[in-house]
N, C-alpha and C positions, 0 to 999 in steps of 0.2 A: 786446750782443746775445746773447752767449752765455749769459749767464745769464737771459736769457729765454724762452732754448729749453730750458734746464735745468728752468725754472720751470713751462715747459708743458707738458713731459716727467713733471714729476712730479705736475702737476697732472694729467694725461690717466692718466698709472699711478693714481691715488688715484681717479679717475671709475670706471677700468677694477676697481678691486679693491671699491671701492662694488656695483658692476654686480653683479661677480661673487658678493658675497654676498650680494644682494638674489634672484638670480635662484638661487643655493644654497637660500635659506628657501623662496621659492616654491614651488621642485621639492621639498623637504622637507613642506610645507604639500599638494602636491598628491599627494603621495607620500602621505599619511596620509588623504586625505580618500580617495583610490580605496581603500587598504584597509581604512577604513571604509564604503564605497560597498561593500565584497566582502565583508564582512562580516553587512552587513545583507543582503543577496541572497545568501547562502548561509543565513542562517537564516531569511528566508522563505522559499526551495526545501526547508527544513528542515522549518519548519512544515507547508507546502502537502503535502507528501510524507506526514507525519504525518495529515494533515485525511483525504487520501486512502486511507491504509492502512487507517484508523478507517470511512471509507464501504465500504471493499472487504469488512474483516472484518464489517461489518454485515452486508451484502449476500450474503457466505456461509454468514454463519449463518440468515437467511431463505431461502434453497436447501435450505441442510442441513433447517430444519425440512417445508417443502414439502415433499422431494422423501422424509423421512420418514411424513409423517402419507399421502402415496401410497402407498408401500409398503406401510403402515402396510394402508388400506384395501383393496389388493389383496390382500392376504397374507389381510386378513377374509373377503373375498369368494370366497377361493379356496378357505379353512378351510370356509366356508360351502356351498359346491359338493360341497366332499367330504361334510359332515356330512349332505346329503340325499341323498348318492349313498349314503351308507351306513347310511341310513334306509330308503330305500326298498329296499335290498336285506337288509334284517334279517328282514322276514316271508317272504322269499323263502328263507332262509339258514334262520329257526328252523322254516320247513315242512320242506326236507330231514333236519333235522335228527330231528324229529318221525316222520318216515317211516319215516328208518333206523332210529331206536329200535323204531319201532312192526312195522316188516318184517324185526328183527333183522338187518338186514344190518352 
């Protein structure tokens, strides 16, 4: 009988060390697929982030241009404001001017 317990002993230690490096691979196996799993979802948040940086700087430079070609037209309009303000005061400007020569003052 003793050597039956010996036998089962070593049989259950040999089950037991089976076990254990069956379930070593596993967690080795499952170990690499999550850091492949983090891998790939770190370079689609890579991508994605890139996809988005490329619509924001689009999206900036269609402001930039906008908020130029306004400026752009107020700046004309404004240029324009002046140039008849200082149109119409030019025959106003070369009569004094006419005067005072004419009245030696």
């Amino acid at each position: 009988m003793a050597m039956e317990a010996i036998a089962a002993v070593e049989q259950a230690e040999a089950a037991a060390a089976r076990l254990k490096a069956e379930t070593v691979q596993e967690v080795k196996q499952m170990t690499a697929a999550a850091e492949e799993n983090g891998r790939e979802a770190v370079n689609a948040a890579r991508q994605k982030a890139q996809e988005a940086l490329v619509q924001i700087d689009k999206e900036a430079d269609q402001r930039i241009a906008e908020d130029t070609e306004r400026i752009r037209a107020e700046t004309n309009a404004a240029l324009d404001e002046l140039k008849a303000r200082a149109e119409s005061r030019l025959g106003e400007a070369a009569q004094k001017i006419v005067e005072r020569i004419v009245n030696g003052s």
